[in-house]
MARVOVO-609201 format. One line per field, with one value per residue (C-alpha): residue in three letters; x, y, z. Coordinates in Angstrom, 1 decimal. Each point is the difference from the previous one (the first is absolute). Layout:
residues N
code <- c(ALA;...)
u <- c(X;...)
v <- c(Y;...)
w <- c(Z;...)
end
This chain:
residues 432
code <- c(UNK;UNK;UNK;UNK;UNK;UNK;UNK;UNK;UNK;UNK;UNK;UNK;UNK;UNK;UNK;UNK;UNK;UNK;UNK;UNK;UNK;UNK;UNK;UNK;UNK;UNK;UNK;UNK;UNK;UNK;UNK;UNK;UNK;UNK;UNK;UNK;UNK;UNK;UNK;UNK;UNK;UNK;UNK;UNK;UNK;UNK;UNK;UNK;UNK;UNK;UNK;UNK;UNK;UNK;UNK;UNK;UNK;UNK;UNK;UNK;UNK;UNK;UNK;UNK;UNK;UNK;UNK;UNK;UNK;UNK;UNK;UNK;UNK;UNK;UNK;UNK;UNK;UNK;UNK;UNK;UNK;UNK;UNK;UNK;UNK;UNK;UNK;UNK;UNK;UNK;UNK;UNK;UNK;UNK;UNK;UNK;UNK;UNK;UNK;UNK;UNK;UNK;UNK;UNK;UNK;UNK;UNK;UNK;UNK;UNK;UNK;UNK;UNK;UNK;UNK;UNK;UNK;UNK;UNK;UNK;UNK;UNK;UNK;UNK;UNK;UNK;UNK;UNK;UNK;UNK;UNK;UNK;UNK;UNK;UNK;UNK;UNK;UNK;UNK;UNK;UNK;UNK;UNK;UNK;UNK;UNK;UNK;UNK;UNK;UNK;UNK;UNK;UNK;UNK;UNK;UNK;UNK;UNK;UNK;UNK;UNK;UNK;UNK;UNK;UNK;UNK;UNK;UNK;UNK;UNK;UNK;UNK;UNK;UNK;UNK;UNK;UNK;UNK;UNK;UNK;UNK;UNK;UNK;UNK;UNK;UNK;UNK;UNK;UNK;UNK;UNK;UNK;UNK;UNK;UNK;UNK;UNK;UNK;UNK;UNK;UNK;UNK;UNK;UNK;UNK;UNK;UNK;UNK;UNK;UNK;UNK;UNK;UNK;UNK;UNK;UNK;UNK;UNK;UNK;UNK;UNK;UNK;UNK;UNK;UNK;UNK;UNK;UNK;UNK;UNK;UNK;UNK;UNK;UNK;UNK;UNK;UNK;UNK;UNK;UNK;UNK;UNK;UNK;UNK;UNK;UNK;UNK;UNK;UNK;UNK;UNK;UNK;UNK;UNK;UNK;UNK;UNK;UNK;UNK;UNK;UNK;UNK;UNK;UNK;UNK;UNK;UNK;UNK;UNK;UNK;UNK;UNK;UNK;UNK;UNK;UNK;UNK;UNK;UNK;UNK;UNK;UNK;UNK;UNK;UNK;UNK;UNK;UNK;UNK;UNK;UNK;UNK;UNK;UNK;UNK;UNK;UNK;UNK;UNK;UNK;UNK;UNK;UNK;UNK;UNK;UNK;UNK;UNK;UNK;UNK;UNK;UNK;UNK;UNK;UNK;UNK;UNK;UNK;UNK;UNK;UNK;UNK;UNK;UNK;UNK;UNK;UNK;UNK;UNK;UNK;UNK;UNK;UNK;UNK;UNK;UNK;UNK;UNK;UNK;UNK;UNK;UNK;UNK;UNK;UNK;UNK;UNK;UNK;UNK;UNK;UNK;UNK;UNK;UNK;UNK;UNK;UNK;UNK;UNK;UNK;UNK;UNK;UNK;UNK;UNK;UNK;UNK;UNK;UNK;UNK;UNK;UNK;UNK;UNK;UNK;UNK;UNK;UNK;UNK;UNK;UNK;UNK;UNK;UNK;UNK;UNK;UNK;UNK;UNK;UNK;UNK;UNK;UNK;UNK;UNK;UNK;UNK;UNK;UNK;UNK;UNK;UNK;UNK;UNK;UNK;UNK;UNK;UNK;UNK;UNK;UNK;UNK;UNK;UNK;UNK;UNK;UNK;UNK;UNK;UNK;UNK;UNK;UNK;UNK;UNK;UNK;UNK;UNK;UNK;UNK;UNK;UNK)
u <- c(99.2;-0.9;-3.5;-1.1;-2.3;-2.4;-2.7;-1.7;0.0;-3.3;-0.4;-1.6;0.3;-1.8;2.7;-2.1;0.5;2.4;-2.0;0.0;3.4;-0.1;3.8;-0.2;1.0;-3.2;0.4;3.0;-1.5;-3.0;1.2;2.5;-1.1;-0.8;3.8;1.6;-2.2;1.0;4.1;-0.6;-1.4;3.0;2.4;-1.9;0.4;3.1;1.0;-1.7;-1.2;-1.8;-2.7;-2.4;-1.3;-2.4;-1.2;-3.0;-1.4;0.5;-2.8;-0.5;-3.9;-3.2;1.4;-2.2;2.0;0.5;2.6;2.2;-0.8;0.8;3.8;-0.2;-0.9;2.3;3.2;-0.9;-0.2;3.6;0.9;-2.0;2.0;2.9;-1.2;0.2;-2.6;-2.0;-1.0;-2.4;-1.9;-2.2;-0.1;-2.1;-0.3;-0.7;-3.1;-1.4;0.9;-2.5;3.0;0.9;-3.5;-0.8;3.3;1.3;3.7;2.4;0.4;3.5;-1.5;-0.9;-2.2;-0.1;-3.7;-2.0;-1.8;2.8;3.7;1.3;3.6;0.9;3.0;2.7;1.4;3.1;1.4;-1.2;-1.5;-3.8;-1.8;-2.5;-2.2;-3.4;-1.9;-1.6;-4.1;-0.7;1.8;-0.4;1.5;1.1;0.8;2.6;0.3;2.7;-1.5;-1.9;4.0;1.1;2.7;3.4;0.9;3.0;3.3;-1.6;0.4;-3.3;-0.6;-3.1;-1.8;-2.0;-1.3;0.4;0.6;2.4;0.8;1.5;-1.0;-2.8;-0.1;-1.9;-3.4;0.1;-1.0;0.2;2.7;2.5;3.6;3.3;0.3;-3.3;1.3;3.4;-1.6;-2.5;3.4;0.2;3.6;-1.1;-3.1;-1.3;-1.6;-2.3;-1.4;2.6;1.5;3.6;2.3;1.0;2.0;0.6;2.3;0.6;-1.0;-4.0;1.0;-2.6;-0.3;-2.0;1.3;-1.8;-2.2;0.9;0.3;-0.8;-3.1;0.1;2.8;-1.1;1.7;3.6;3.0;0.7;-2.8;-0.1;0.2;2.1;1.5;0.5;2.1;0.0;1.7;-1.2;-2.6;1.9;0.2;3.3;-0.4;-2.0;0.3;-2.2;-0.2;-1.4;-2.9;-1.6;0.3;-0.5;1.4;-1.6;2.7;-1.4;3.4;0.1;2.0;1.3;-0.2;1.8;1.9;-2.1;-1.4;-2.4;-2.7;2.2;2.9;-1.4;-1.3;3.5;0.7;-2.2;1.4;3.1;-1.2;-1.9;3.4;1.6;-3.4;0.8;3.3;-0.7;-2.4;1.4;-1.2;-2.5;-3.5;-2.5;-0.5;-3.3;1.5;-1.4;1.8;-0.2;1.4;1.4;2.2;-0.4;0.6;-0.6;-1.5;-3.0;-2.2;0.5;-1.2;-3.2;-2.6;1.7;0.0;-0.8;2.5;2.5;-1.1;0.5;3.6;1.3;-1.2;1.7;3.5;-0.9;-1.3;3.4;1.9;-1.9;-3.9;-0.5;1.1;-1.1;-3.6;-0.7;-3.2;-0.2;1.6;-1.2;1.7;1.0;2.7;-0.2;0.9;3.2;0.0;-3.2;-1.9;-1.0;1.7;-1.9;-1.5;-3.6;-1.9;-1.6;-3.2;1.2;2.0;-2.7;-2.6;3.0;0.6;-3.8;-0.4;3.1;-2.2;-2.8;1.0;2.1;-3.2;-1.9;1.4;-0.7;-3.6;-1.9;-2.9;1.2;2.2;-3.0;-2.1;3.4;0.8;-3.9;0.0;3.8;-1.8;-2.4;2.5;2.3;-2.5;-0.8;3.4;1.2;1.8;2.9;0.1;0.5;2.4;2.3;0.1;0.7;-0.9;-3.3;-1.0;1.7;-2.3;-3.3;1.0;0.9;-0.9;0.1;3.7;0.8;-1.7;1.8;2.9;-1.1;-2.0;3.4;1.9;-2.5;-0.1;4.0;0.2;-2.6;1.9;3.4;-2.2;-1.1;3.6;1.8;-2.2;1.4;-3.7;-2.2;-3.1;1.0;-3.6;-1.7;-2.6;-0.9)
v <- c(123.9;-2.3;-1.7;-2.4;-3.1;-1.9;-1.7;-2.7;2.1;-1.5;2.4;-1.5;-3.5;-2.4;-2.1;-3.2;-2.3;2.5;0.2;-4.1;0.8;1.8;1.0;1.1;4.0;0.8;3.5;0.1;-2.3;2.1;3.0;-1.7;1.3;3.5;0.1;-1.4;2.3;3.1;-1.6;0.3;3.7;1.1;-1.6;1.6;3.6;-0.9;-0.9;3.4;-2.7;1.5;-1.9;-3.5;-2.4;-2.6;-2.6;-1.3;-1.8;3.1;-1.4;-3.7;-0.4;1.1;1.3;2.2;2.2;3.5;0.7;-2.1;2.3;2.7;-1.0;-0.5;3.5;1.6;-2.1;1.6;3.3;-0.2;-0.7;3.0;2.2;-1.2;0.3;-3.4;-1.0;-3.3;-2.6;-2.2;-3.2;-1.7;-4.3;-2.8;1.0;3.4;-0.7;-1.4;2.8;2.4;2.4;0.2;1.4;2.3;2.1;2.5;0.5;2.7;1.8;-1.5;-3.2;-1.1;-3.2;-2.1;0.0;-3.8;0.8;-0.3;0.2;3.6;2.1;2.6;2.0;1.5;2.8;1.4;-3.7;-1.3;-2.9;-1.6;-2.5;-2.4;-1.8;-1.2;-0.4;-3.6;0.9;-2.8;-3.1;-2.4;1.3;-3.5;1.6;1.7;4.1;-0.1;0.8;2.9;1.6;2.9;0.0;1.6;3.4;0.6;1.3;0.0;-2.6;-2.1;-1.9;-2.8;0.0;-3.5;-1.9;-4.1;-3.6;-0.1;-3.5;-2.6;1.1;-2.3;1.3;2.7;0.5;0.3;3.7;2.0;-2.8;0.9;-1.4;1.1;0.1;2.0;2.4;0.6;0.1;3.4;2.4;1.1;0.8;-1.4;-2.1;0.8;-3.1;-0.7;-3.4;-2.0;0.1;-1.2;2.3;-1.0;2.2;-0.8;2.6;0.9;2.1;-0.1;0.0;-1.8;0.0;-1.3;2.0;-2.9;1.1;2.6;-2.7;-3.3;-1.2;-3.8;-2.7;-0.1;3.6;-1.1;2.2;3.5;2.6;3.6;1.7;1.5;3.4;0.1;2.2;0.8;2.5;1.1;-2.2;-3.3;-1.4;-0.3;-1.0;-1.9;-0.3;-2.0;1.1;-1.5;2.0;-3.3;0.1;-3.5;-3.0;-3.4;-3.2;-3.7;-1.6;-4.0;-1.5;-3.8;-1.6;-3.6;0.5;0.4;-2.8;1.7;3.2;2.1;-0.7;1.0;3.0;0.7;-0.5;2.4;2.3;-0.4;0.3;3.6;1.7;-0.8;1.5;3.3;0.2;-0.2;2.8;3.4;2.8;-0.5;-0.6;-2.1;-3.5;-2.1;-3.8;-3.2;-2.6;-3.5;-3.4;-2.2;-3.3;-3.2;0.1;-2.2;3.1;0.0;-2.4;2.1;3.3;-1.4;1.4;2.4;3.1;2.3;-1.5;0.2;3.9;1.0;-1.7;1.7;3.1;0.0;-0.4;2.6;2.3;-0.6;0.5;3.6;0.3;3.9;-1.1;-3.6;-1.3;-3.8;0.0;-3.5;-3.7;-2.6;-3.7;-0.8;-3.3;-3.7;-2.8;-1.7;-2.4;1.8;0.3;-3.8;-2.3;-3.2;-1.0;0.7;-2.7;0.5;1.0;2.5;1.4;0.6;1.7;2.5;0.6;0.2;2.8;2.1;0.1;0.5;2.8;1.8;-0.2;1.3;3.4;0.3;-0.5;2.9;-1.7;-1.8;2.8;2.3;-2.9;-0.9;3.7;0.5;-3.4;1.4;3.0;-1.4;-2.4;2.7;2.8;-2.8;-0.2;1.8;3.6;-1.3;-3.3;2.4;2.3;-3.1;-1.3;3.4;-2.6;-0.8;4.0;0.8;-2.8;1.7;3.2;-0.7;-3.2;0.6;0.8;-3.0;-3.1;-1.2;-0.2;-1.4;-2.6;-1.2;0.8;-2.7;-2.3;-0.1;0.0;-3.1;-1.8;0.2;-1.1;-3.0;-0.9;0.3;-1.3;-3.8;-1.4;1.6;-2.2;-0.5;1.0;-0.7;-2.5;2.1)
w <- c(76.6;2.8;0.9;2.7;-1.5;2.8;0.3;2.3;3.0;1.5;2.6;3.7;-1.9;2.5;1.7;0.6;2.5;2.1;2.9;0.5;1.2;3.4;-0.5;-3.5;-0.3;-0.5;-0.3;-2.1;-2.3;-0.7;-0.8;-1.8;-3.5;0.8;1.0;-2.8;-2.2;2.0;-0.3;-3.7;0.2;1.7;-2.2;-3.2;1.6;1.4;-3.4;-2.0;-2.4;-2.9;0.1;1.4;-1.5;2.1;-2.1;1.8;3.6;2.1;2.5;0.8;-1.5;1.5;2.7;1.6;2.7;-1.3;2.1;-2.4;-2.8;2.2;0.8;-4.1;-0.7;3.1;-2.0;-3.2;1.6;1.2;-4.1;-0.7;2.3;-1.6;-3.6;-0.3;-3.0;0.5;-2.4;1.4;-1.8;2.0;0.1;1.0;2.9;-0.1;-2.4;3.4;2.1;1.3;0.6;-3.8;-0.9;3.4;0.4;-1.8;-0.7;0.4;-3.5;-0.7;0.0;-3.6;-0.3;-2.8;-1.6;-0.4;-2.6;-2.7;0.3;-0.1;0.1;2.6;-1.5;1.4;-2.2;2.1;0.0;-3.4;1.6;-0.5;2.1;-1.0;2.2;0.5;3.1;1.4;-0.6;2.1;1.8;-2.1;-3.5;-1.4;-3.9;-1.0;0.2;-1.9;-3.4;0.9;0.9;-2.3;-2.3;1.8;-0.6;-2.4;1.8;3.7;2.1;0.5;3.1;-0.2;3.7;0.1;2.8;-1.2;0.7;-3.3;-1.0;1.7;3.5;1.0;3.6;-0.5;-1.7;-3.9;0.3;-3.4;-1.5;-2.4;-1.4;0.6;-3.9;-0.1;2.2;-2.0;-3.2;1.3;-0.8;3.7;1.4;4.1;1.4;3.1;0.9;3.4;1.8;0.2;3.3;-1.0;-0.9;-3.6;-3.1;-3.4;-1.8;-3.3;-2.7;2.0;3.7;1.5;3.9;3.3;2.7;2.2;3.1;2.7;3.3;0.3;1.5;0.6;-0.4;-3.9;-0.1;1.1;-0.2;-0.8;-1.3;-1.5;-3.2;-2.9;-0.4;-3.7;-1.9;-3.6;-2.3;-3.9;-0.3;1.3;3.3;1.7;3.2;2.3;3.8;2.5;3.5;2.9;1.7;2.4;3.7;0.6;-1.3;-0.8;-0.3;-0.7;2.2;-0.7;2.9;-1.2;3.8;-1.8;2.8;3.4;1.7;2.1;-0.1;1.8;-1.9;-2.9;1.4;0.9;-3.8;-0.7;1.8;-1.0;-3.6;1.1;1.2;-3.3;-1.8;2.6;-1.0;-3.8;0.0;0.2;1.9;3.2;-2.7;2.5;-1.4;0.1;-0.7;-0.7;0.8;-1.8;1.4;-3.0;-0.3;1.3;3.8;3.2;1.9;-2.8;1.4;3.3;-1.9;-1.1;1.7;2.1;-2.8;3.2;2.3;-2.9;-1.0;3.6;0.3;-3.0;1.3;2.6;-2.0;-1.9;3.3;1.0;-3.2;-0.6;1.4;-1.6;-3.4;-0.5;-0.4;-0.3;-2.1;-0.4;0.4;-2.1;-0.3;-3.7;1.7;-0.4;1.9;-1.0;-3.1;-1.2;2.9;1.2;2.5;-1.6;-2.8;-0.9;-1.3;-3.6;0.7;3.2;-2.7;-2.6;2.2;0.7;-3.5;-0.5;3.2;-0.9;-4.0;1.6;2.0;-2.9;-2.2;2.8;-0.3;-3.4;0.6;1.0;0.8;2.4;1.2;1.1;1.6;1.7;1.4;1.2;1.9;1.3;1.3;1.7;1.8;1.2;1.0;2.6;1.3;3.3;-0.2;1.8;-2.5;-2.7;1.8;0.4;-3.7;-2.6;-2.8;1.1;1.1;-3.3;-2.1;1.4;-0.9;-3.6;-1.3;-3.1;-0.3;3.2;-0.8;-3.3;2.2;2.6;-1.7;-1.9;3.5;2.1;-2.4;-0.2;3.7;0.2;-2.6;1.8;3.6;-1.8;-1.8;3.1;2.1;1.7;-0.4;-1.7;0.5;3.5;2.0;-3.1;1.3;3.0)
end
């Protein structure tokens, strides 16, 4: 017996930001989702699995265009014509969803109530599923009480959309233990929300299968789901396939040894083809590439992000322009011996050390977060089309502040700091 266990599939998820880049892939980016989704389809039928199991965030919030719903519901009817059963809890995110109360579902497609957890039973395959459906967003208790005791001799599989312990990324949705979890009797845990693919096996197999394609640089590396097998009343086998169709790499490129901006461009590069060549198969890549190391040419990159963007671009146009897609560069390098070709005197020193606090609290502090992104606003719907056009990270700022200005707050402040250490006279003009 063979079943396919998802979840996090975040249909038409937003891609914020994407269009401050006029060379992004726009369109392969968007519909990015849909297409991994309809990868994992295939592969289920493909497969003649018995069974699916989605354990939560189909949709991506209150996300209002139907036609998402729609590709949902066409999916599911390619399962029914296969006689593919579907198990389907919704999350966090599908509380939100306006989808997830106005559409009805094929009739192979067997939701998980909110009111109380329930079991749908299989009786050809002695197996039972228990689940329980997110009534709203924020469901901060546990749901793991209100689960039923396992079924004796069939296998029991425990559907549950949660943060677990020890992942403080995500939002402390319906919490619970590992230890919990084991103790509840149930042979496999089908677990959604985390977006990492994780597995703990044993006597209570307990799996994320991790979302179905990245969507930022915070979703690095590989994506899909599992194709479990099991045989009387034990699980044997667990597989994890690969279902995304594109590819997000964080690439750090140590420049220690250029001297100038476009030698370390050229390091970058250099640093990309070796990426290329790592990475089987032809999968597009969206990379952001990180400067680190002490190096001469740092004091060169500062303040030239969009000059340095568009020269490693171009190594990587040259190395493979359908494939590769340079999301961001951002300058994590130093200056030799730490950054400073003099000494600071003491009190220079200490209003550095008092900004760099001052700007790490600063993000911390949502007061002065919000006053800071509405005067932001106001500042940059002022500025020219073309302005914006020719810096992504300011475009991209006024589009999403929220998610932009912590970084960049730290980013300016670090950049200001190395100005002012470097700097042969610092006071020099001072008086005029």
């Amino acid at each position: 017996m063979k079943f396919v266990h998802t979840a996090d599939i975040h249909l038409d998820s937003p891609l914020r930001g994407l269009s401050a880049y006029p060379d992004a892939p726009a369109d392969r980016v968007r519909t990015a989702t849909r297409d991994a989704f309809y990868n994992l389809i295939s592969r289920a039928i493909d497969e003649a699995v018995d069974f699916v199991v989605i354990a939560g965030d189909v949709y991506d919030g209150d996300w209002k265009d139907f036609n998402t719903g729609l590709f949902f519901v066409r999916q599911m009817g390619r399962l029914r014509q296969a006689g593919i059963p579907v198990y389907l809890l919704y999350g966090n995110h599908d509380a939100e969803s306006e989808m997830t109360k106005g559409l009805d579902l094929p009739d192979n497609v067997h939701v998980f109530s909110s009111r109380k957890a329930e079991t749908y039973r299989i009786d050809a395959l002695k197996v039972a599923l228990h689940g329980r459906s997110f009534k709203v967003a924020a469901t901060t208790d546990s749901l793991l009480p209100s689960y039923p005791e396992p079924t004796p001799g069939w296998l029991n599989i425990g559907v549950l959309h949660t943060a677990l312990e020890g992942n403080s990324e995500h939002a402390k949705y319906a919490p619970c233990s590992i230890g919990e979890l084991q103790a509840k009797g149930y042979q496999y845990w089908a677990l959604g929300h985390v977006h990492e693919h994780w597995i703990q096996r044993g006597d209570v197999t307990i799996a994320f299968p991790g979302n179905l394609q990245g969507r930022h640089i915070r979703e690095c590396g590989p994506r899909g789901a599992l194709l479990v097998t099991a045989e009387a009343g034990e699980i044997t086998d667990l597989e994890r396939f690969e279902v995304d169709v594109l590819r997000w790499h964080a690439l750090d490129v140590d420049i220690s040894q250029a001297e100038t901006l476009k030698a370390a461009a050229r390091q970058a590069g250099q640093d990309i083809e070796r990426l290329l060549d790592s990475v089987a198969g032809d999968l597009p890549m969206a990379i952001r590439v990180t400067f680190t190391g002490q190096s001469i040419a740092h004091r060169e990159l500062l303040g030239q992000e969009s000059q340095l963007r568009q020269e490693v671009i171009a190594q990587a146009v040259a190395l493979d322009p359908d494939r590769i897609w340079i999301e961001k560069v951002k300058i994590a390098s130093q200056s030799p011996n730490g950054g400073s070709d003099r000494i600071l005197d003491e009190e220079s020193a200490d209003a550095l050390m008092e900004l760099e606090s001052l700007a790490k609290t600063a993000i911390s502090d949502s007061d002065f977060m919000n006053s800071l992104q509405q005067d932001i606003q106001i500042l940059l719907e002022k500025l020219p089309h073309e302005v914006l056009q020719a810096m992504p990270d300011l475009k991209e700022l006024r589009q999403d502040p929220a998610s932009h200005l912590p970084g960049q707050l730290v980013q300016s402040v670090a950049v200001l700091m190395a100005k002012l250490q470097e700097s042969p006279d610092p006071i020099a003009g001072r008086e005029s």
